[in-house]
N, C-alpha and C positions, 0 to 999 in steps of 0.2 A: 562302741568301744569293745576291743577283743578281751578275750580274758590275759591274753598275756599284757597287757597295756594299761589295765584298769590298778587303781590304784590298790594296796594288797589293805586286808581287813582282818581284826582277829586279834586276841591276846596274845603278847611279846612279838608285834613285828615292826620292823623296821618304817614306818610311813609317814612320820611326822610332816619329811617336806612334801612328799604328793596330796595329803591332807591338807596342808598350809597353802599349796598352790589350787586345791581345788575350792578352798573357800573362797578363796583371793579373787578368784574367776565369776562365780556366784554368787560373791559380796551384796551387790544392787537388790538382787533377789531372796536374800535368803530369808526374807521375812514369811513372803509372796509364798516360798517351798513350806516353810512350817505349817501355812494356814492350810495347804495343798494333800500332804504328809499324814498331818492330823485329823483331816476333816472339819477345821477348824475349831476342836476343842483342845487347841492348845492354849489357848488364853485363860479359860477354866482351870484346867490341870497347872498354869504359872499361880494362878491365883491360888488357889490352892497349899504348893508348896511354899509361895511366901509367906504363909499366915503360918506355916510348919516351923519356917525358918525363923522366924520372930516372937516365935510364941513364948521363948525365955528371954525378952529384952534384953537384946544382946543390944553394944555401944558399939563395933566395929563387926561386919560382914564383909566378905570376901567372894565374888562370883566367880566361880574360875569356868573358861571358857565359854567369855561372859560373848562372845559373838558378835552381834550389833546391838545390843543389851537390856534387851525385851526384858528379861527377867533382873536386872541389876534397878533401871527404872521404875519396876514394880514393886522390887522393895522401898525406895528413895520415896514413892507416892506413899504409899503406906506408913509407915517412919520415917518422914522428915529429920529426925533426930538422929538417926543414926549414922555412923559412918559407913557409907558404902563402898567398896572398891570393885572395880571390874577387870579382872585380866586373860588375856588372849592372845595368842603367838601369830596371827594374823593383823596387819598393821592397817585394810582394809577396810577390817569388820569396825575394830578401834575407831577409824575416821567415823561412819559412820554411825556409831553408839555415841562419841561425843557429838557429833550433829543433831541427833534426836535428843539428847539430854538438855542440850542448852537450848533447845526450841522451848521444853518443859522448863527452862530455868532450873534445872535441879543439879545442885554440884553434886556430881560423880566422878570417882578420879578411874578414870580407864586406861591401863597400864601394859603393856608388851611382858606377857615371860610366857615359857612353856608350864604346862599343868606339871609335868613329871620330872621339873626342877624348877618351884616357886621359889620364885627371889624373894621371900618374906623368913624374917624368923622365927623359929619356935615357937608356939601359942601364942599367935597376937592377932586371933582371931576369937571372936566369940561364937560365929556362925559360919558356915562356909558353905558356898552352895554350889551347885553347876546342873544346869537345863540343857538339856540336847545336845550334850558334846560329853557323856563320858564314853558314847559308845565306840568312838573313834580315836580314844588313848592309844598307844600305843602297846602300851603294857599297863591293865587295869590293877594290877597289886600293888605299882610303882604309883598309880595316878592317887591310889585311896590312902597310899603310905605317907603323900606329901602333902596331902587335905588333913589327914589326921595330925600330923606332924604339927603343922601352924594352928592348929584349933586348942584353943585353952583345953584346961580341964574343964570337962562338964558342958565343953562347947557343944553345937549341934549340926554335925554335916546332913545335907539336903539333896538326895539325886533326886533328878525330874526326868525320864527319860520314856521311849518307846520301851514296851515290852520285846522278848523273843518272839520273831514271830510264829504265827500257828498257821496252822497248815489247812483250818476248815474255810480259811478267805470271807470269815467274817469278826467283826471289827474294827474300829478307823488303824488300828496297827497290824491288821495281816500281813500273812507274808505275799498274799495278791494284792491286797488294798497298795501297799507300799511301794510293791514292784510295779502297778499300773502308775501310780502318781510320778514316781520318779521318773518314768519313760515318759508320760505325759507334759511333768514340767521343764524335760528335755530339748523339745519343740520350740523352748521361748529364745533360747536362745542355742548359738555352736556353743559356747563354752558351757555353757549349761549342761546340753546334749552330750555331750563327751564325757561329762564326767557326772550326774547326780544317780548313777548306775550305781554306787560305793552306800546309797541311802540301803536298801533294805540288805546288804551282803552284810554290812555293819550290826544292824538292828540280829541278821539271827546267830552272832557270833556272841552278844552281850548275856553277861551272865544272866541266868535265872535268880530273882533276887530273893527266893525261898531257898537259896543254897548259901547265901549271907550270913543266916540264922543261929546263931548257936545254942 
């Protein structure tokens, strides 16, 4: 894929639908890409931020760019009690997240909206999470302003994400690790091929999260 063709990446740009059609495309796979991505410790790192997410028993959680909903399930496993919701502007990933949930028997309600306009109301959220999809917002101030928006007082937002990457091409998120696995898991398929090029351009546009800090 050329650069003029490839889908754009970055704070405030326009990409929701080339983002929406590139997941659409890589739906089947996108498990298969995280375990690839990560080096497989992205299961650790969900578990991890679930036990974050829940660590003030909250009654209702919210996963936004819940995906195929690896991390919405992992909270559901863990807190049975709780209400979960998972939402996602791709209606693919959805299909697929409630096919795995009802295998588990676990009700989750998985739900269509964009991240940077949730169709929820103001704090009716106790927790709010999102794994592996804030890096590809369109506009990251707009994505954190409608998480914080719906999340009660005192609630607890949870990013799970790849670092920036670094430039020494060691660790499972370098900016080499990254860029080889994406080209590698390219090969499975054309639609694949075409487009999981958007995986590390994304990763070294995403904020430093020591500049969150105040």
């Amino acid at each position: 894929m050329t650069a003029e063709n490839r889908p754009p990446v970055g704070d405030k740009q326009d990409k929701g639908q080339a983002v929406q059609e590139m997941f659409a495309s890589i739906a089947p796979r996108y498990d298969l890409l995280n375990r690839v991505l990560s080096l497989g410790v992205d299961r650790g790192w969900r578990r991890a931020a679930a036990a974050e997410a829940l660590a003030h028993s909250p009654r209702r959680v919210l996963d936004v760019a819940t995906g195929t909903g690896d991390f919405a399930i992992e909270l559901k496993e863990r807190a049975p009690q709780v209400e979960i919701v998972g939402s996602d502007f791709v209606p693919q990933m959805l299909d697929l997240a409630r096919q795995k949930a009802g295998a588990k028997q676990l009700s989750i309600r998985f739900e269509e909206g964009d991240a940077l306009r949730l169709p929820y109301p103001d704090a009716s959220f106790d927790a709010v999470t999102c794994a592996f999809g804030f890096r590809n917002f369109a506009d990251y101030t707009q994505g954190l302003a409608e998480m914080w928006r719906v999340l009660t007082p005192g609630g607890r937002l949870v990013l799970l994400e790849f670092p920036p990457l670094r430039r020494d091409c060691s660790g499972p998120s370098s900016g080499c690790t990254s860029s080889m696995c994406c080209r590698a898991s390219g090969h499975w398929s054309a639609a694949t091929r075409a487009r999981t090029p958007i995986c590390p351009r994304a990763s070294s546009r995403f904020p430093n999260p020591s500049g969150w800090r105040k």
